[in-house]
C-alpha positions in Angstrom: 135.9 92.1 44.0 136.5 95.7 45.6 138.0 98.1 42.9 140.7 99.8 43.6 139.0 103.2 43.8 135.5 104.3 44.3 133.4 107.3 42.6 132.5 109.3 45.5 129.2 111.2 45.6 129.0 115.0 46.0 126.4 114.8 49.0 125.8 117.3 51.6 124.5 116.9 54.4 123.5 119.4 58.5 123.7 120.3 61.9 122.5 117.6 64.1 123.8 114.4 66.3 122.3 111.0 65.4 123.2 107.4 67.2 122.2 104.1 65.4 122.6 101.3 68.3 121.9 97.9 67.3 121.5 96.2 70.4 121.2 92.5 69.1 120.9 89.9 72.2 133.9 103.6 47.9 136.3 104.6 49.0 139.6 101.9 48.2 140.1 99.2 50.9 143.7 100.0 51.8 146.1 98.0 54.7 146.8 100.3 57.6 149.9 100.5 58.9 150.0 103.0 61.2 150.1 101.5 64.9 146.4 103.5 65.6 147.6 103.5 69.3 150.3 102.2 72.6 149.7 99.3 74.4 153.0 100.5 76.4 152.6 101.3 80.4 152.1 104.8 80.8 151.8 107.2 83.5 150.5 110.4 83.9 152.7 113.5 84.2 153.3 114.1 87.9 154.5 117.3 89.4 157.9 118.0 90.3 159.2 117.9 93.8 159.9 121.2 95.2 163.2 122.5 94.7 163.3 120.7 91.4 165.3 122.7 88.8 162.9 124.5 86.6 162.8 122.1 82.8 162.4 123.8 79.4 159.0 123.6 78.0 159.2 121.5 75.2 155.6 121.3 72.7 155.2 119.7 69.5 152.9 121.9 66.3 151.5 120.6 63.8 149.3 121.9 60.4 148.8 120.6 56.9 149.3 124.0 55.4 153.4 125.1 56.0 152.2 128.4 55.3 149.9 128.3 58.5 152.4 126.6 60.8 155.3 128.6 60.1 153.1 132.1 60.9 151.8 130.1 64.1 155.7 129.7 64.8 156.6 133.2 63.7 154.1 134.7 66.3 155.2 132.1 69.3 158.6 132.9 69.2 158.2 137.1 68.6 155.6 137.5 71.6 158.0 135.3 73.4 161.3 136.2 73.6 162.5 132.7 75.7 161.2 130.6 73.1 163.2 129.1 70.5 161.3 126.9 67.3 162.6 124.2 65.5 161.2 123.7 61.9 161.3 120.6 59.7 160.6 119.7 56.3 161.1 116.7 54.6 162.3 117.2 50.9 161.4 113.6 49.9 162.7 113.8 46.1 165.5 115.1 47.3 166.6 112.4 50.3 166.6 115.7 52.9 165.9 117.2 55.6 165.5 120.8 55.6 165.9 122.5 59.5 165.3 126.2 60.7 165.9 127.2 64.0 164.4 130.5 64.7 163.9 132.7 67.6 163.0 136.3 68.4 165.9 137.4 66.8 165.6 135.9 63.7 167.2 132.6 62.3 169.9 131.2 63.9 170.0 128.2 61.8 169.2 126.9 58.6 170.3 123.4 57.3 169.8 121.3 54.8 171.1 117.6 55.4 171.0 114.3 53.6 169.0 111.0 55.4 168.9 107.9 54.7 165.3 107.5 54.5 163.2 110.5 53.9 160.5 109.6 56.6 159.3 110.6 60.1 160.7 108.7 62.8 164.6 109.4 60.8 163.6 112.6 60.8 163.1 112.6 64.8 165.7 109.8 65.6 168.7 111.5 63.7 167.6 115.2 63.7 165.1 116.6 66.3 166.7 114.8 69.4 169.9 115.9 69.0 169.5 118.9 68.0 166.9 119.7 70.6 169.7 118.3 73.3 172.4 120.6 71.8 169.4 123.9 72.5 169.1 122.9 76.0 173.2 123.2 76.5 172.8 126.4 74.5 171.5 127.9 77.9 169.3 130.8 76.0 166.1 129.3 76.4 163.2 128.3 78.6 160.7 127.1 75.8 161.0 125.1 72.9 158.5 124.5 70.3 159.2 121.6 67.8 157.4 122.3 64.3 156.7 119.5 62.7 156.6 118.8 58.6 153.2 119.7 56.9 150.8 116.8 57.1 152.6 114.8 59.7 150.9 112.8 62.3 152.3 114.0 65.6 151.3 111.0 68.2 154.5 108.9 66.9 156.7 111.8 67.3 155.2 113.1 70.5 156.1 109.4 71.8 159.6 109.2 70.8 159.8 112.5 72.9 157.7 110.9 75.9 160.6 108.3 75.6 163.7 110.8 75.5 162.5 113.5 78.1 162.4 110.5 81.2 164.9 110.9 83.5 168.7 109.7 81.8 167.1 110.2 78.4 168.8 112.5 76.0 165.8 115.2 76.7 165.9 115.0 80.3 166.1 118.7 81.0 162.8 119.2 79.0 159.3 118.4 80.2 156.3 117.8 77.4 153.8 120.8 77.6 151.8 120.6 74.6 151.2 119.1 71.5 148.8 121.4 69.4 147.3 121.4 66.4 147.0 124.3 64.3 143.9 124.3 61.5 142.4 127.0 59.1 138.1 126.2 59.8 137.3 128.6 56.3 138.9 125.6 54.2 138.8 122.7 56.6 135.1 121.2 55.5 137.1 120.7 52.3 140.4 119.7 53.6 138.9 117.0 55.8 135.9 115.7 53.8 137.3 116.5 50.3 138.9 113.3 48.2 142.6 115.3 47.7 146.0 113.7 48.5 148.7 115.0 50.2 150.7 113.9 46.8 148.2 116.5 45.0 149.8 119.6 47.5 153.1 118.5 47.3 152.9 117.8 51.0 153.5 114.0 51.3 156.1 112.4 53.4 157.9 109.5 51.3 157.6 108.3 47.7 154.6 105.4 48.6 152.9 108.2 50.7 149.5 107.8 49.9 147.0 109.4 52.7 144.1 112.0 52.0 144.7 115.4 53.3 141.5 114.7 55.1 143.2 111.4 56.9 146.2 114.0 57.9 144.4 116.7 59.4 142.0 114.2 61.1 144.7 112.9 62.6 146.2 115.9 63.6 142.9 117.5 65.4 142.1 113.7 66.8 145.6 113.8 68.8 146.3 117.1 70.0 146.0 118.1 73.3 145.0 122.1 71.8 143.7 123.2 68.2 144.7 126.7 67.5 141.9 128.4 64.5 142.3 130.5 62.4 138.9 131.5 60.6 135.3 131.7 61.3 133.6 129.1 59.7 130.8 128.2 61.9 130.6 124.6 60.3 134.7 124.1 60.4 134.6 125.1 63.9 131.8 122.1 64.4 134.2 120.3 62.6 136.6 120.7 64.7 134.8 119.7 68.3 133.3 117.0 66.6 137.0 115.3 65.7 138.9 116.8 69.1 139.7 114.6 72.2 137.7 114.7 75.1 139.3 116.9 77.6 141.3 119.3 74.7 141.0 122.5 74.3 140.2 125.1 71.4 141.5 128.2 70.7 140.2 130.9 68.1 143.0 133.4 66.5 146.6 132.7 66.3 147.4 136.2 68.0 145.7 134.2 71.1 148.9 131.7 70.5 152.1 132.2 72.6 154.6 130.2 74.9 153.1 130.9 77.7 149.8 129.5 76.3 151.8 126.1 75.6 153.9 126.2 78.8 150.4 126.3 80.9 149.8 123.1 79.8 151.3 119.7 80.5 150.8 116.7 77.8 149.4 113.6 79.7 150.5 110.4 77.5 147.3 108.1 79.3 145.1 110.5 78.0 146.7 111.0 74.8 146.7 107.0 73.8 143.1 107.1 75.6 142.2 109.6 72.2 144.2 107.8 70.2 142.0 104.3 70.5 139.2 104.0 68.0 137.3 102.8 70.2 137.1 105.6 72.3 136.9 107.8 68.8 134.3 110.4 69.8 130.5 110.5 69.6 127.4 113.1 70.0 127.2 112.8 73.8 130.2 114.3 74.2 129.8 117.1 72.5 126.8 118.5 73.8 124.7 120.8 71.1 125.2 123.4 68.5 128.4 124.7 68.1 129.5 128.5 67.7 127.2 130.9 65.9 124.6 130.1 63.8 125.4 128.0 60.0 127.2 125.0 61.9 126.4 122.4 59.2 128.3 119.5 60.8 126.7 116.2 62.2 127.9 113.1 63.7 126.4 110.0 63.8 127.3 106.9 66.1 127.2 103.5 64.7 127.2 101.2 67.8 126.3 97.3 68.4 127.2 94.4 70.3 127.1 91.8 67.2 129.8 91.4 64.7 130.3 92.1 61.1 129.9 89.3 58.7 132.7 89.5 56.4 130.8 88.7 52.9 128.3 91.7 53.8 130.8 93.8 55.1 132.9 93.8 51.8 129.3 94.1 49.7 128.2 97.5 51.8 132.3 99.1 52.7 130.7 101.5 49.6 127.8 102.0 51.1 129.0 102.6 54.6 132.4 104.2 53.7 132.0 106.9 50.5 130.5 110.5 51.0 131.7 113.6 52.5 132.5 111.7 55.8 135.4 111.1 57.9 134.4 108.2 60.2 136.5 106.3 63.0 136.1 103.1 65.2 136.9 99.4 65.8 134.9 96.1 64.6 135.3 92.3 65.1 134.0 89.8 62.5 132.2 87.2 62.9 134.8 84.3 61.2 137.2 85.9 63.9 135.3 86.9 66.9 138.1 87.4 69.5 140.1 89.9 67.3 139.5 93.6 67.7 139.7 95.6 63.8 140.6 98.8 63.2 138.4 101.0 61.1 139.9 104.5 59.7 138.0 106.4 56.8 138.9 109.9 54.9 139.4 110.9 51.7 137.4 108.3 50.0 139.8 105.9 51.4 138.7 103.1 54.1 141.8 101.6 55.8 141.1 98.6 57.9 143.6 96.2 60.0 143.8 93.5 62.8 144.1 95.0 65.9 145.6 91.5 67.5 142.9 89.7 70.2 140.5 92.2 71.3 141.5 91.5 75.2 144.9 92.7 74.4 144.2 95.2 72.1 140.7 96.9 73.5 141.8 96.3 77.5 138.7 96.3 79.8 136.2 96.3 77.1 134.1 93.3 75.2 134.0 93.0 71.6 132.1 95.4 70.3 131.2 97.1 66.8 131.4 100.9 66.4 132.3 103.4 64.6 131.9 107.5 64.6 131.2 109.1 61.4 131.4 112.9 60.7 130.1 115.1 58.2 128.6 118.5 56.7 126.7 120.0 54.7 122.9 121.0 54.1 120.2 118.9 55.7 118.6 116.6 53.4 121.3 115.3 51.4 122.6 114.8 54.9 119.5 112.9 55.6 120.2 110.5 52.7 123.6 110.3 53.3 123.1 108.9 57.6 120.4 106.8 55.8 122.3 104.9 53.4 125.2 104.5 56.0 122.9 103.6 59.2 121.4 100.8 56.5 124.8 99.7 55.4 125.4 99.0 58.8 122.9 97.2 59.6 123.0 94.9 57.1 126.9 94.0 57.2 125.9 93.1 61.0 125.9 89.2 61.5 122.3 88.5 62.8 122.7 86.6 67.0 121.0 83.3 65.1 124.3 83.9 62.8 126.8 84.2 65.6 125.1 81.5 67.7 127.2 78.7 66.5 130.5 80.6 67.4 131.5 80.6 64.0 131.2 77.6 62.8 129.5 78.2 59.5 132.6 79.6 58.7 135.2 76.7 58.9 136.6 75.7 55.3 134.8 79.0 53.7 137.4 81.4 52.2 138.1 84.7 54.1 137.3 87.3 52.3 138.9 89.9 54.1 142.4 88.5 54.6 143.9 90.3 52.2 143.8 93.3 54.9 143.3 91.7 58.1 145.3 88.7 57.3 144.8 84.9 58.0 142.7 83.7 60.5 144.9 82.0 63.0 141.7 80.2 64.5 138.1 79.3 63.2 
């Protein structure tokens, strides 16, 4: 039986890159509800025809600290006198939504208005659509920057805004330039690998909002197309490439931060849903070696193998392969279900895990496949121990090929253990 919480251990661990390939021919088990990425036909942004009018610049920020995000906005919109920011924060004990438009002259407005539902996608639907519509009549403008609240994931928003800026949408005169991210690398070892929730700052989103502050701001630097520091922590600035997209970009210093800066950009949804997949989450061979000055005491280590889980052993070593100082992302299939792709998602002391649907649909143009990308820091031999025990768990929750030979029939009549998260089998 998996407790409802785990004990985590205070291990630290150092700069280096490991991969664990397996090439076969406690944190609380939580369901995860958060669609991990679109399935939906995308293209990439294309450039306008000449003699196209000229669209506003429209880019999306987002930071777990308010106090961080609403400096970052203060110096966009006073080095750039076009720009015009909107604000949101959800007051969930309160049923509102709290907006601030400001600009270089100050604030032009400030509302506080009652929703239905506190959450998210009200919060975009009812509020940031419209009013960003009724900016773009205003005429005063030629960049828009839409702040989002503290700790919210930006990839759902930024695709309700894909949606409304096609042509005929209600944000047709805007094009998407850049969704960034904005993070403070002198606390962000503890913000991301720490056990906190976002209850514990005040910062959650809805009453039953129960993600880490680490699974926030992983989110946050995992999906932005730029992360803006603030800082110098060698190791939080490991941190950061380590969890960043392929093809982002970094910038150090807030004063480096203006609308011009955003506007140069233009956010490519393929790409964006292409960082968005676990299984694409990123490993050590992307990221080349040390990072920044000396003191980086991040790591990454790249669990990867062909075979399935088997679902007893996976439930007996999710403590052993889940709990530390780690955030760690990727996709699985198990070996009572072998044609579904699982999602894996870890921070916080908190493992969320979910069905994916068939792994053809789901993972296009790649086989079933096990592997998942775990992150860490800290000094290097509790570090040591700490890839150990996890490379070990690993192994051992892996169905052996004399297991997985008999396409799964050693499972038929057996209980599934790990429907209660993934749901029934609908096969096997």
């Amino acid at each position: 039986m998996v407790p409802s919480t785990w004990q985590r251990a205070d291990t630290v661990p150092p700069s280096s890159h490991e991969r664990v390939v397996e090439n076969a021919s406690q944190p609380a088990i939580v369901k995860h509800n958060r669609e991990p990425f679109s399935t939906r036909r995308l293209r990439a942004p294309r450039s306008p025809a000449p003699g196209t009018p000229e669209k506003l610049r429209l880019s999306v920020l987002a930071a777990i600290d308010p106090v961080l995000r609403d400096a970052a906005v203060t110096g966009i919109v006073l080095g750039s006198p076009g720009t015009v920011a909107v604000r949101h924060d959800l007051l969930v004990d309160d049923g509102a939504l709290r907006r601030v438009v400001v600009d270089a002259s100050g604030v032009v407005e400030d509302a506080l208005l009652p929703l239905e539902h506190a959450c998210l996608s009200c919060c975009v639907r009812e509020d940031a659509i419209p009013t960003l519509t009724r900016l773009a009549d205003d005429g005063r403008w030629t960049d828009a920057v839409l702040a989002l609240p503290a700790t919210a994931e930006p990839i759902a928003v930024v695709r309700a805004l894909e949606i409304a800026t096609e042509p005929g949408g209600p944000l047709a005169r805007y094009r998407l330039a850049t969704t960034a991210a904005v993070a403070d690398v002198d606390t962000l070892e503890e913000d991301l690998l720490g056990d906190q929730l976002c209850g514990d700052r005040g910062l959650e989103l809805a009453d039953d909002d129960e993600r880490s502050v680490g699974e926030a701001l992983a989110a946050q630097l995992e999906q932005a197309d730029l992360v803006v520091t603030t800082g110098t922590s060698p190791t939080g600035l490991g941190l950061v490439d380590r969890l960043r997209g392929e093809g982002t970009t970094r910038t150090d210093g807030l004063h480096h931060l203006d609308a011009a800066d955003l506007a140069a950009l233009r956010h490519d949804p393929v790409a964006a849903e292409r960082r968005a997949n676990p299984l694409r989450a990123r490993g050590a061979d992307a990221i080349g070696g040390a990072h920044g000055p000396g003191g980086d005491r991040s790591w990454t280590l790249v669990l990867d193998s062909s075979q399935a889980f088997d679902p007893e052993r996976l439930l007996a070593q999710v403590e052993a392969l889940g709990t530390g100082r780690i955030r760690s992302r990727g996709v699985f299939h198990v070996a009572n279900r072998p044609d579904s792709a699982c999602l894996w998602d870890s921070a916080g002391g908190q493992t969320c895990i979910a069905g994916l649907g068939p792994w053809g649909e789901a993972m296009t143009g790649s086989g079933p496949r096990t592997r998942i990308c775990v992150v860490g820091a800290g000094d290097d031999a509790d570090a040591q121990v700490l890839r150990q025990r996890i490379s070990d768990a690993f192994r051992t929750a892996l169905a052996t090929p004399g297991e997985a030979a008999d396409g799964g029939l050693r499972w038929l009549g057996r209980d599934d253990v790990l429907a209660p998260w993934l749901g029934e089998r609908t096969a096997v």
